[in-house]
C-alpha positions in Angstrom: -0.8 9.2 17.0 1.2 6.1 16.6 4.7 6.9 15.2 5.7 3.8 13.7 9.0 5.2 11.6 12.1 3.1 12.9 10.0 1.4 15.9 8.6 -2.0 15.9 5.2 -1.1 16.0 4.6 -1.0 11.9 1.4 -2.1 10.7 1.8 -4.8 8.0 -1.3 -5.6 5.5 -0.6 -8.8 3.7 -2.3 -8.5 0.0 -4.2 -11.1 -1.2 -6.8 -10.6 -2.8 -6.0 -10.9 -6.6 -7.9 -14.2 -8.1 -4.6 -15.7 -8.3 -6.1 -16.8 -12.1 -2.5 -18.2 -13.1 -2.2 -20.7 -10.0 -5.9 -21.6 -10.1 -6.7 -21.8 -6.5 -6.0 -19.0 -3.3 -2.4 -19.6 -3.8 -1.5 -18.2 -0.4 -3.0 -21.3 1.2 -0.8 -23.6 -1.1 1.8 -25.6 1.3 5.1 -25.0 1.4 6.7 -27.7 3.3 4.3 -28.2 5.7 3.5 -24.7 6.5 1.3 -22.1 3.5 2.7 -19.4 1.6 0.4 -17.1 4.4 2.1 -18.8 7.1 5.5 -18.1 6.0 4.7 -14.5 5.4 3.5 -14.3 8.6 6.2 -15.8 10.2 8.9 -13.2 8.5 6.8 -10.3 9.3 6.3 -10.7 12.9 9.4 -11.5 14.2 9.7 -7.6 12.7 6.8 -5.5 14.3 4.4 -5.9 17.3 1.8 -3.5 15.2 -1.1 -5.2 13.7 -1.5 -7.9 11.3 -4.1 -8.0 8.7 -5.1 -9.6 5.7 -6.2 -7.9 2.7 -8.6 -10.5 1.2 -12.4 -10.6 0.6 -14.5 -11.5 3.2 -16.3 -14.9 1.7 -12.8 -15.9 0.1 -11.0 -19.3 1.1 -8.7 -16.9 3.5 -11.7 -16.2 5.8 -10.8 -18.2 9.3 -7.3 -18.4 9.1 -6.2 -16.0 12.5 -6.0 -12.4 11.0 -7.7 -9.3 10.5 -9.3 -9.5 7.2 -9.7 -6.3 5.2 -11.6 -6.2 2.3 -11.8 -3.7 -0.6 -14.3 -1.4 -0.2 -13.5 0.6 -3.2 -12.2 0.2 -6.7 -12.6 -3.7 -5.7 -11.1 -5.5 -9.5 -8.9 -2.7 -9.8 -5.2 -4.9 -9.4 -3.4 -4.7 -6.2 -3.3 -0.4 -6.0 -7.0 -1.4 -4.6 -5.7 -3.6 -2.1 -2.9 -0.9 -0.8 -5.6 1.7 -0.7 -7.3 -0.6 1.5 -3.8 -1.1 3.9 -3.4 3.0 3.5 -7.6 3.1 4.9 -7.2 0.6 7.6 -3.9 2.6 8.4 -5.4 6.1 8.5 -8.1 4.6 10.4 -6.0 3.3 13.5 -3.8 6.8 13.8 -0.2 5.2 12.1 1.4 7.2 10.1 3.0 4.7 7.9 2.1 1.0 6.9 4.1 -1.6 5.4 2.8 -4.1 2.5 3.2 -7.2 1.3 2.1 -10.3 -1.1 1.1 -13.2 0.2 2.9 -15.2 -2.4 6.6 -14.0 -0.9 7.4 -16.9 1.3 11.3 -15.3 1.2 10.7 -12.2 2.7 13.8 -10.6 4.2 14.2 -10.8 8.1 15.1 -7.4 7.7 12.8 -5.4 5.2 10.5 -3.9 7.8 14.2 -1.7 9.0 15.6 -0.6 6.1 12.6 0.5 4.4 11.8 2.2 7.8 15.1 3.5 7.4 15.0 4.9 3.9 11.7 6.2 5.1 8.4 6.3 3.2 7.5 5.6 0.1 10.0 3.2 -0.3 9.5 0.0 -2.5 12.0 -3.5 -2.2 14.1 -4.3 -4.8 16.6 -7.2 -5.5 18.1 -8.9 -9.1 17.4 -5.8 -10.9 13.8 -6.0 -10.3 11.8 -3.6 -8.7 8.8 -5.0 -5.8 5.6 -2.7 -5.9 4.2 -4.4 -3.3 6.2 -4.7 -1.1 6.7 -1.1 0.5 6.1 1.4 2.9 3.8 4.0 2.5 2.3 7.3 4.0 -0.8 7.1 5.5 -1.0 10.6 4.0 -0.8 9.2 0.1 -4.2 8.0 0.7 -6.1 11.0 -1.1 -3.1 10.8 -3.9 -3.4 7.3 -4.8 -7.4 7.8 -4.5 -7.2 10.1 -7.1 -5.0 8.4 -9.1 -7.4 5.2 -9.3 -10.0 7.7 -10.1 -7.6 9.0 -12.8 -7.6 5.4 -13.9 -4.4 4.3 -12.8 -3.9 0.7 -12.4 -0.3 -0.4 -13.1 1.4 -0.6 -9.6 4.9 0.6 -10.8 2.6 3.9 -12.2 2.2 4.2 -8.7 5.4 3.9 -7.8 6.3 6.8 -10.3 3.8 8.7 -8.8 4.6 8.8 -5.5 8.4 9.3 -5.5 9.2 5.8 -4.0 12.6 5.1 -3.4 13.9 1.6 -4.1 15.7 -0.3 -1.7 17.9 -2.8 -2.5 18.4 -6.3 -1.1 20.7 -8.9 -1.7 20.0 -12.7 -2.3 19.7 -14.3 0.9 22.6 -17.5 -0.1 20.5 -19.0 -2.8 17.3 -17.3 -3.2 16.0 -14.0 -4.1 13.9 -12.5 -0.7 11.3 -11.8 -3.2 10.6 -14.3 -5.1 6.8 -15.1 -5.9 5.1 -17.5 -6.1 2.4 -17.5 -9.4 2.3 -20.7 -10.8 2.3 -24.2 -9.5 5.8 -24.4 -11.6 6.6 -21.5 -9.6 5.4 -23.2 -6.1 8.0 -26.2 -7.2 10.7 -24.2 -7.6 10.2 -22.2 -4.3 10.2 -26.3 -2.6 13.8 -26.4 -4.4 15.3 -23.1 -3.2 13.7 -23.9 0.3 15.9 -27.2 0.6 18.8 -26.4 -1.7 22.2 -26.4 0.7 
């Protein structure tokens, strides 16, 4: 059994696979600087774990070639981003972790430490920062896998639901000098603003 907990070994699933209908194109492959939204995500979250990885995307999508593990849905596929964590809890089950930690591809911000302290605060624990409260971007039990089953079978859809649901605690960051670790990137305005904060002093 792999205990990730405190240690470095943490799985990470990156969600992506929304249809990203307000920025018109797979928005984690947008350029930021000269890297993607992806690539910055994947930068932050490996300099925190040596678990796997992965990519929560469909198989045929623009995603498809770019260097991870991709994990489709293979259930409540359209269902919002609770399908894509079921997906990160079923790929975590499935390799004997205990825990696994999310995230949207469209946070090129991430914290350099959000894989610790929600470690720390121990699972479920969702990010929070600016008096908002992150969903996605949380650790979870592999063992909420039959809950959060049910609960899409109930007809839940509404990540924060979910959050209720399972107890989550929130953690809470700070801005990072300028920026908010969380911000998200939606909308091509949105993508011009994150090109701002990026080179703001």
């Amino acid at each position: 059994m792999i205990r990730t907990g405190p240690s470095t070994d943490l799985p990470v699933v990156i969600i992506a696979g929304g249809g990203a209908k307000r920025f018109g194109t797979a928005k984690g492959l947008a350029k930021l600087g000269e890297r993607t939204l992806l690539a910055h995500v994947i930068e932050r979250v490996s300099r925190q774990t040596t678990g796997p990885i992965c990519l929560n995307a469909p198989l045929d999508s623009p995603y498809a070639g770019h260097g991870l593990q991709m994990l489709p849905d293979q259930a409540f596929v359209d269902c919002g981003p609770l399908a894509g964590l079921l997906t990160a809890l079923t790929f975590a089950d499935n390799i004997g972790a205990d825990e696994v930690c999310t995230v949207p591809v469209d946070t090129p911000f991430l914290p350099a430490d959000l894989l610790s302290r929600l470690t720390k605060s121990g699972a479920p624990s969702i990010a929070a920062s600016s008096g908002r409260t992150h969903p996605i971007c949380g650790l979870w039990p592999t063992a909420s896998r039959t809950a959060l089953e049910q609960a899409l079978n109930d007809g839940a859809r509404s990540a924060m639901r979910w959050v209720e649901l399972s107890g989550a605690r929130k953690v809470a960051f700070e801005p990072q000098s300028h920026i908010d670790p969380f911000f998200n990137v939606n909308t091509p305005s949105d993508l011009k603003t994150a090109e701002r904060l990026k080179d703001a002093p």
